[in-house]
VMD Tcl script that draws the C-alpha trace (Angstrom):
set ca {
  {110.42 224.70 -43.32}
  {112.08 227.64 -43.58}
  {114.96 227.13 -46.09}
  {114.39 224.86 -49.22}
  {116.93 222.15 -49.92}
  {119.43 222.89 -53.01}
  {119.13 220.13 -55.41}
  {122.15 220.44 -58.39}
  {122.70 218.27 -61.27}
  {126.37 218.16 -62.41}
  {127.40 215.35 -65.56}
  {125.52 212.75 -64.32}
  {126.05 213.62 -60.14}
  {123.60 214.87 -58.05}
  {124.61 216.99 -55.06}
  {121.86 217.45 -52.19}
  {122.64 220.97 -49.90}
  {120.70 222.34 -46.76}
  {121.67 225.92 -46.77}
  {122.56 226.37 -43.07}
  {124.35 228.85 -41.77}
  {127.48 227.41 -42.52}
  {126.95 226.81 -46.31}
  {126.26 230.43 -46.05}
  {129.60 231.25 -44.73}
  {131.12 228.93 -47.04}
  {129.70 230.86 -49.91}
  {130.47 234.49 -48.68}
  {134.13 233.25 -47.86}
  {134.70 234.66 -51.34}
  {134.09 238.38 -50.59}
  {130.61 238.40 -51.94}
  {127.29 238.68 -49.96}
  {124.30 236.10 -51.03}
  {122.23 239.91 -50.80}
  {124.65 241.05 -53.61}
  {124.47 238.02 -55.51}
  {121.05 239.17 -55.99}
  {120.95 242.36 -56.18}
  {123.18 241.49 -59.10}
  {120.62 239.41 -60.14}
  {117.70 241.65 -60.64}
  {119.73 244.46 -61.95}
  {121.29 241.99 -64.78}
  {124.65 243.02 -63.31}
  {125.82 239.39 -62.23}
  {129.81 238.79 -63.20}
  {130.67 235.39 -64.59}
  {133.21 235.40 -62.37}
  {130.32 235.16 -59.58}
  {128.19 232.79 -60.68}
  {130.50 230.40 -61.87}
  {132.18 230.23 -58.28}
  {128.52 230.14 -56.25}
  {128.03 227.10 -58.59}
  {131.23 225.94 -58.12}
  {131.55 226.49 -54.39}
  {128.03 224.68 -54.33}
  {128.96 221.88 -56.31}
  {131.76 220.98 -54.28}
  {130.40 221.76 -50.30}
  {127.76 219.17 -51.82}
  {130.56 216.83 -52.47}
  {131.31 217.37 -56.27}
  {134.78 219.15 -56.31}
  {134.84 221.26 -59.32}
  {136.64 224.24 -60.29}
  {134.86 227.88 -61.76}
  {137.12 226.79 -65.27}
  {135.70 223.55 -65.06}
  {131.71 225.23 -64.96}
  {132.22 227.61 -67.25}
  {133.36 224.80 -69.73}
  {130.58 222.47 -68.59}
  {127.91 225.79 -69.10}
  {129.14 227.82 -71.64}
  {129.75 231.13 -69.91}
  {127.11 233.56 -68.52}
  {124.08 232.29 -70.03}
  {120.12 231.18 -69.11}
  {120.92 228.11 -67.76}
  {123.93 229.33 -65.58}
  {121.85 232.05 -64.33}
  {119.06 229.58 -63.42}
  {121.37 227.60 -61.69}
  {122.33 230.62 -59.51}
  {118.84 231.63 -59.04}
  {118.08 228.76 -57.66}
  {120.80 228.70 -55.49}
  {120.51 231.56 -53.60}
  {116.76 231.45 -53.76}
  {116.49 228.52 -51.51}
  {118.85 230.51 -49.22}
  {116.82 232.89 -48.22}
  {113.84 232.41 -45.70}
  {110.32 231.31 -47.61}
  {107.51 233.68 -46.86}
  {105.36 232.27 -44.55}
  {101.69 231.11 -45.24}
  {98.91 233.74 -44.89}
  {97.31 233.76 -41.71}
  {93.30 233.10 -42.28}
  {90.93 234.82 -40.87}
  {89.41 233.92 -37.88}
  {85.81 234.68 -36.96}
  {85.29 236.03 -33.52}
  {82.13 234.31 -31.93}
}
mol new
graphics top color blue
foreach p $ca { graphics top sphere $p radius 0.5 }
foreach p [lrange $ca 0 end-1] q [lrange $ca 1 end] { graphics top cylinder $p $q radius 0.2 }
display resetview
């Protein structure tokens, strides 16, 4: 498998997302590239503004319509669980590295 499945708890619902190609558009609808989301990231440089709406825009292609107000209410702002939620997100969008090849013995 290439991509992992995203797998979100919000109050008590549980939304379920393959990240195809089209949950990738549907994130980068918003002017903001998955790549910068993080390269924000790693450089500690991630707006609220950004994570709250990749959660939010998560949330809801899963089927959980919520709003960025509503997240940062439900979160608390930019914090260690809000950037673990993002992590994860775009984590499991990107392609998983594939298994080392072993070595073969030539006979």
């Amino acid at each position: 498998m290439i991509w992992q499945n995203i797998e979100i708890e919000y109050k008590g619902e549980k939304a379920v997302i393959k990240p195809t190609i089209e949950f990738l558009n549907y994130l980068e609808r918003n002017n903001y590239s998955i790549y910068n989301v993080v390269e924000r990231l790693v450089k500690q440089t991630l707006p609220l503004s950004w994570a709250v709406q990749v959660i939010s825009d998560t949330l809801t292609y899963g089927g959980i319509k919520v709003s960025a107000e509503e997240v940062i209410e439900e979160l608390g702002g930019l914090n260690a669980k809000t950037i673990g939620i993002v992590t994860k997100i775009v984590t499991a969008c990107l392609p998983q590295p594939k298994e080392p090849v072993k070595d073969v013995k030539k006979k």
